[in-house]
C-alpha positions in Angstrom: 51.6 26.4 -24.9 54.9 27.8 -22.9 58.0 27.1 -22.9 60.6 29.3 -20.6 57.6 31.6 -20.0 57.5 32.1 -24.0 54.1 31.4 -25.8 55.4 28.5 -28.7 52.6 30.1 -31.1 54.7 33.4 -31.0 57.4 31.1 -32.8 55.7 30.9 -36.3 55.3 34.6 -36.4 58.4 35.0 -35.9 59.8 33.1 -38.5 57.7 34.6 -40.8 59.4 38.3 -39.6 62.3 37.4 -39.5 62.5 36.5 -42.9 59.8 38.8 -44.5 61.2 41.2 -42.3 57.8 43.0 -43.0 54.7 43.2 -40.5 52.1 43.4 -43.2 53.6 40.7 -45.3 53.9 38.1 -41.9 50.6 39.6 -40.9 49.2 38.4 -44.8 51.1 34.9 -44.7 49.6 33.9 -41.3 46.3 35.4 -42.1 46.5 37.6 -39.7 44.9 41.1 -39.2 48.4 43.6 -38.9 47.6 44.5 -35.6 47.9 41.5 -34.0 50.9 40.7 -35.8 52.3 44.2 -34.7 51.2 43.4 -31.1 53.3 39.4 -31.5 56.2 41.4 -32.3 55.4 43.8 -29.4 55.7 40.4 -27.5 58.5 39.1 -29.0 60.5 41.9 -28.0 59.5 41.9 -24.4 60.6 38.3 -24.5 64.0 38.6 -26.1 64.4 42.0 -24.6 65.6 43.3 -28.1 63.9 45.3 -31.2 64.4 42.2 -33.4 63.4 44.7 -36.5 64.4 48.0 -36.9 63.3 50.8 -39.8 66.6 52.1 -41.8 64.9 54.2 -44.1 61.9 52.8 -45.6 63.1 49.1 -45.0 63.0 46.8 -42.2 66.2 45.3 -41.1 67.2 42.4 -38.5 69.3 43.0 -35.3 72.3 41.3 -34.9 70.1 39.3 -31.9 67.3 38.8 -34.8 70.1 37.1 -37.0 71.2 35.2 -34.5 67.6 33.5 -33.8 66.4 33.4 -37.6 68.3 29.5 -38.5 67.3 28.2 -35.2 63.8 29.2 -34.7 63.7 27.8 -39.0 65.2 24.6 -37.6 63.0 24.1 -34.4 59.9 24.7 -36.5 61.1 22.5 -39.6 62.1 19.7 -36.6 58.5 20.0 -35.5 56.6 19.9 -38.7 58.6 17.1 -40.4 58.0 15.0 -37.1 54.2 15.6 -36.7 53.6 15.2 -41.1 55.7 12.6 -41.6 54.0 9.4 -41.5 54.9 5.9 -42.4 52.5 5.1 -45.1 52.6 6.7 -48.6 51.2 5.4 -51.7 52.1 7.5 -54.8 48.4 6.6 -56.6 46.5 8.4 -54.0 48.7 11.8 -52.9 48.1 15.2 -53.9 51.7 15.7 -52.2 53.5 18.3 -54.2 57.6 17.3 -54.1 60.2 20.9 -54.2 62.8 19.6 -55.5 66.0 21.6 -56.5 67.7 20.6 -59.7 69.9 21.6 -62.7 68.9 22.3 -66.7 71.4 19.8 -66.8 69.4 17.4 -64.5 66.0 18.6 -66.3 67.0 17.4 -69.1 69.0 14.2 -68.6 67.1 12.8 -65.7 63.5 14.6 -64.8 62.0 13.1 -68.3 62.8 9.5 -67.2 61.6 10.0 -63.7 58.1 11.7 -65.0 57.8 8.9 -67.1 58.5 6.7 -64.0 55.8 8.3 -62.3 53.2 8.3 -65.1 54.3 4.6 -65.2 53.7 4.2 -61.5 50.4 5.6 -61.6 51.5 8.1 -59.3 49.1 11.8 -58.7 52.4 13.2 -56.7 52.8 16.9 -58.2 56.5 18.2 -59.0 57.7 22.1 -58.5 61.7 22.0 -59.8 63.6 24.6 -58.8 67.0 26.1 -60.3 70.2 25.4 -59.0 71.5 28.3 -56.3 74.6 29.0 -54.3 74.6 27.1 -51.0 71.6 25.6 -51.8 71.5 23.4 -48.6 70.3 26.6 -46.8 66.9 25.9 -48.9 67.1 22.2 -47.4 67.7 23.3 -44.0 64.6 25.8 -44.3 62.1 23.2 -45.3 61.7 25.4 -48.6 62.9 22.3 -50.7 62.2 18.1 -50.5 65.7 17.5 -52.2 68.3 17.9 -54.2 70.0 16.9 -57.1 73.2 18.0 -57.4 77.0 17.1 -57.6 78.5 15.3 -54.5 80.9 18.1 -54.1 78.5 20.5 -53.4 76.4 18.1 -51.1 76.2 19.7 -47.0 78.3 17.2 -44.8 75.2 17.9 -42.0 72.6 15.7 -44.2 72.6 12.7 -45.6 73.2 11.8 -49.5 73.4 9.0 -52.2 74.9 9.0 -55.6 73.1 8.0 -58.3 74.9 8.5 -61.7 78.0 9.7 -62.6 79.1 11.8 -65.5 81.8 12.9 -67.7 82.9 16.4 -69.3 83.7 16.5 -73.4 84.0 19.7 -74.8 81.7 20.7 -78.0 81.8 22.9 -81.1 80.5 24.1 -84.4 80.8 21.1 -87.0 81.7 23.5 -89.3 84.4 25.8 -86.7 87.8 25.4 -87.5 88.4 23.4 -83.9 86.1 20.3 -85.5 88.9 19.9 -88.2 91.9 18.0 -86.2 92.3 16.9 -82.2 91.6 19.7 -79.5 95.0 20.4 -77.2 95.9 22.3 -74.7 96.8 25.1 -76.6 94.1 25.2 -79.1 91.8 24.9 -75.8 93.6 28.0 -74.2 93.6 30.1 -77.3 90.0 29.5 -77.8 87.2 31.6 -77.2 84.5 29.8 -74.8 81.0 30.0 -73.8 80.4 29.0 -70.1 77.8 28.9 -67.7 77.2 31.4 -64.9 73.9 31.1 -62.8 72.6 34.7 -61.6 73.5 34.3 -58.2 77.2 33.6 -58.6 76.5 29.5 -58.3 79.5 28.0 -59.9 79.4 24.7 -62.2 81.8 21.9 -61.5 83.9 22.3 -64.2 84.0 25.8 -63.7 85.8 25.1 -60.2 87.8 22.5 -61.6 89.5 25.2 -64.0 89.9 27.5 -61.2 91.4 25.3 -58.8 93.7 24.3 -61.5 94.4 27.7 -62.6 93.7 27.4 -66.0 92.1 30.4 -67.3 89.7 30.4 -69.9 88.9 32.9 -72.5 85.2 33.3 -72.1 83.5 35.1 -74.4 79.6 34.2 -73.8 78.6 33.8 -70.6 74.9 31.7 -70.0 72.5 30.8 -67.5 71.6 27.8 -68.9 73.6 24.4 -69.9 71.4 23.8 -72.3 71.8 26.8 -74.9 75.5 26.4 -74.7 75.1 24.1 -77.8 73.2 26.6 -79.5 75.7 29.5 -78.9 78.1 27.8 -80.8 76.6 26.9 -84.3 78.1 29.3 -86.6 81.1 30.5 -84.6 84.5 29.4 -83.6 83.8 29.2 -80.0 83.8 26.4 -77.8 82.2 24.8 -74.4 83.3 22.0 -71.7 80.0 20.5 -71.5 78.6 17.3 -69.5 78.7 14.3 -72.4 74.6 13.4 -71.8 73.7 17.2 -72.7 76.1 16.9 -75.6 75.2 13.8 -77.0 71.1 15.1 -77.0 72.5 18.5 -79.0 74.4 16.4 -81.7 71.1 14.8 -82.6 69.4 18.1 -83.2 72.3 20.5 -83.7 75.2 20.8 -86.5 78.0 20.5 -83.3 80.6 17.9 -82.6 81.7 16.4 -79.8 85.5 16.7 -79.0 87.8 14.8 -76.1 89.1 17.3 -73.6 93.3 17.9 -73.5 92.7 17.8 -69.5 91.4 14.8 -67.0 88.7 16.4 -65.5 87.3 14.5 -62.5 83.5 12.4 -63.3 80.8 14.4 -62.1 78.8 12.3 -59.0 75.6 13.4 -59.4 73.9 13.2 -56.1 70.6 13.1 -54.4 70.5 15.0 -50.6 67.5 15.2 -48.0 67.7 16.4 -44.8 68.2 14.7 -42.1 64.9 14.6 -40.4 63.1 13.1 -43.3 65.2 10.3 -43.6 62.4 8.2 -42.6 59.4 10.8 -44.7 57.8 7.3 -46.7 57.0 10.1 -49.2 60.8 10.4 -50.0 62.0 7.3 -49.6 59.8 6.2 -52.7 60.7 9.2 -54.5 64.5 8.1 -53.9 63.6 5.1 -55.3 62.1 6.4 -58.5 65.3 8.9 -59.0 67.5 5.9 -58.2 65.7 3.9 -60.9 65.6 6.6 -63.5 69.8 6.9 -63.5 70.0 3.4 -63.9 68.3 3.7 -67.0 70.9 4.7 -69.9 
């Protein structure tokens, strides 16, 4: 099929160029021999009348033309998939579907044990691939590359549609035996003390964390961790200190010798959110899976 005297097939290979950005590795996802995917780019770059990839050394790298066609052609394809796969009857006891859904160690687990459970409950054979948290991570929405996610309102893309479906509140935690258990936490005590935070590899900041900055109240930080959930662990035996969500907290004061302390500041509730994009608002799949994450933050 053509469209504007360009074959539509010649759209998937592209994709997969532009963000391989490799010929043998586009050639490999398509299952394709490398000749004919050197001979689609050939085509490609009649068509757009530009080199689309260009060798810098032993690397291939995008034109500026390339970059500008890599989120549209995503989009046009994602459009057309979700369209032609989406159908309006699902029925969780008899899919194989496998759900990509982005989430938190924070969200893991609080809220993915319940909705398992939920499932298991339910009958349901859906299969589940959670992914960690990431800057931006509505590119990974927009891509297809991820069903939802699960994250805090404030990070949620204005361009797709999103529910909230618990809130949550920050406490700040520390060693039962530290010398910060012993009388009320203030604002100087919290400023003077050391901290352990959480830093994701890719620079994706936590909500507290912004609230802090935007407030410009600087924290001595001391231990820095990828995970939410070995903050508790940091602590035992030292003087330090974390602002943690009071869920995660609660679960670490039943295993771990830590206790839980009332922030000196009013930090905002967390609004823990669910997103999809906007083409699958009507994906029957989703909409039950909604429904299960919506029933598995009611429970408390």
């Amino acid at each position: 099929m053509r469209f504007n005297k360009l074959d539509l097939n010649l759209l998937v290979a592209l994709d997969h160029l532009l963000n391989l950005r490799s010929v043998s590795q586009a050639a490999m996802q398509m299952n394709m021999t490398q000749s004919a995917m050197s001979n689609a780019l050939l085509r490609l770059r009649e068509y757009f009348g530009d080199d689309l990839l260009v060798k810098i050394g032993r690397r291939m790298e995008l034109t500026p033309r390339a970059e500008s066609l890599k989120d549209a052609v995503r989009d046009v394809l994602v459009r057309v998939e979700w369209t032609i796969a989406t159908t309006a009857d699902f029925s969780p006891a008899q899919s194989d579907r496998q759900f990509n859904v982005l989430v938190s160690d924070y969200t893991l687990a609080t809220l993915i044990p319940k909705v398992l459970a939920l499932c298991r409950k339910a009958e349901s054979t859906v299969r589940f691939n959670f992914l960690h948290q990431v800057a931006g991570p509505e590119r990974l929405l927009e891509r297809g590359d991820v069903d939802l996610l699960i994250i805090p309102k404030e990070f949620c893309s204005r361009q797709h549609p999103f529910e909230v479906i618990l809130e949550e509140e920050f406490c700040a935690i520390v060693w039962s035996d530290a010398e910060l258990a012993r009388e009320k936490l203030t604002r100087r005590s919290f400023a003077e003390a050391s901290h352990v935070v959480m830093r994701t590899p890719d620079g994706a900041q936590s909500l507290e964390s912004v609230f802090f900055r935007q407030h410009d109240l600087v924290r001595r930080v001391e231990v820095a961790t990828y995970s939410f959930n070995t903050m508790a662990l940091l602590l035992v035996g030292t003087n330090r200190i974390a602002t943690i969500h009071r869920r995660l907290a609660e679960q670490a004061a039943q295993k771990l010798p830590i206790r839980i302390l009332e922030l000196p500041y009013r930090l905002p509730r967390m609004q823990q959110a669910i997103q999809w994009h906007k083409y699958r608002s009507q994906d029957a799949g989703l909409i039950w899976l909604r429904g299960v994450f919506r029933e598995a933050a009611a429970q408390e």
